[in-house]
N, C-alpha and C positions, 0 to 999 in steps of 0.2 A: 818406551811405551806411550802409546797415546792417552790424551784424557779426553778422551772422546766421551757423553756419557753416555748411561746405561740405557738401550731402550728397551721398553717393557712391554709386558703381551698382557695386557688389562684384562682378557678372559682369563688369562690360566691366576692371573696374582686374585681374581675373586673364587678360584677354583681351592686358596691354599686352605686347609683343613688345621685349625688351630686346635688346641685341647680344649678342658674343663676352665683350667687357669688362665686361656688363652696365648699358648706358647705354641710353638713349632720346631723340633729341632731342628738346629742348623750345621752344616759338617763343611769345615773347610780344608780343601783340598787345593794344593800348588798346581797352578795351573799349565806350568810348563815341564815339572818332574813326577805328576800324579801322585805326589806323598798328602798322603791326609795327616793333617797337621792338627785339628783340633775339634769340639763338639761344641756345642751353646746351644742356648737356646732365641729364640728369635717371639717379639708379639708383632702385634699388625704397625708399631708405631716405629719399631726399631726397622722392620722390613722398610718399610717407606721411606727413612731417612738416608738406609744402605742403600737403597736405589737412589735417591735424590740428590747424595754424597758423595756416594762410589767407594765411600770406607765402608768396611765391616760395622756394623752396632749392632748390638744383641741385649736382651735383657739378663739381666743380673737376677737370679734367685736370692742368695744369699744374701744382696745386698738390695733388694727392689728397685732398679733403677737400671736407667737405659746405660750403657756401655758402649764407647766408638773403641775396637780394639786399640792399642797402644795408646790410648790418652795420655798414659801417664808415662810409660816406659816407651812409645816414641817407635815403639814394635806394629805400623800400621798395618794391614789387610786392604790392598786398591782391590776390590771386585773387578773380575772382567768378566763374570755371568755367573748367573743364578739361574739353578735348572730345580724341577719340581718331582718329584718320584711318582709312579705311575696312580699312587694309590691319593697324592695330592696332601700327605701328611708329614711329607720330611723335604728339607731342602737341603741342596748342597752348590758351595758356594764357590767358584774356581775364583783366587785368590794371587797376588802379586805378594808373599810376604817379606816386612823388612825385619827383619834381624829374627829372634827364635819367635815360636808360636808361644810357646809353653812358658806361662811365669816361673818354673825352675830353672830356665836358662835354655831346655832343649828343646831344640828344633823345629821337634814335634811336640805334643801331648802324648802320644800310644810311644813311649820308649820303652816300655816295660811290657815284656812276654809271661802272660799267664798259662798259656798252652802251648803246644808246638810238636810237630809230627819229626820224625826221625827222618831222612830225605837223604842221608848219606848211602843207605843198603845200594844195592845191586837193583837195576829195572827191573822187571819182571817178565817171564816168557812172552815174547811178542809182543814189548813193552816200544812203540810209535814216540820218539821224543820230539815235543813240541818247540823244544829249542827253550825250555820254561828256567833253564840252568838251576832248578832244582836236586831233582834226580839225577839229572845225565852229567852234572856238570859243567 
């Protein structure tokens, strides 16, 4: 991977839409396998540093303070772009990660299923399979 750095579009980074508290969620997603990996939250000083960096840093609620992912556990986050949602209030971060996202050890953050549709039945009459290997298989 190169370390080429981040370049950035100075209209859309004064376009991001922070809250009350001055956060912004942030969702990091593997940028080669599409698995979203994690959520945080991001302010204007952590945003800056992840561009300046090319690591992940997000702000810390529970702990008030800036966070470069893996600081401690060496689990980095290289950005290789940061894109804005259309509404300008959520960010998502395509991400190189090393080793698991999730300080439990897994992979991800979202391993755990709270809902989930039955997808084994039969298609349904004139049911067009997308090739989504859900339903069809």
């Amino acid at each position: 991977m190169s370390d080429a750095e981040l370049k950035m579009d100075e209209a859309l980074l004064k376009e991001v839409k922070f809250d009350g508290q001055g956060l912004v969620p942030a969702i990091a997603q593997h940028y080669r396998t599409g698995e979203i990996l994690m959520q945080a939250y991001m302010n204007a000083e952590s945003l800056r540093r992840t561009i300046e960096t090319g690591n992940a840093t997000y702000w810390s609620r529970s702990r008030s303070k800036l966070w470069m992912k893996g600081e401690t556990s060496g689990n980095i986050q290289r950005v290789i772009g940061i894109l804005i949602d259309c509404d300008a209030d959520s960010l998502l971060l395509l991400v190189d990660q090393t080793g698991p996202a999730c300080h439990t050890g897994q992979e991800s953050c979202f391993y755990r299923t709270l809902a989930k549709r039955d997808m084994t039945s039969a298609p349904e009459e004139g049911h067009s399979c997308s090739g989504c290997g859900g339903c069809c298989g």
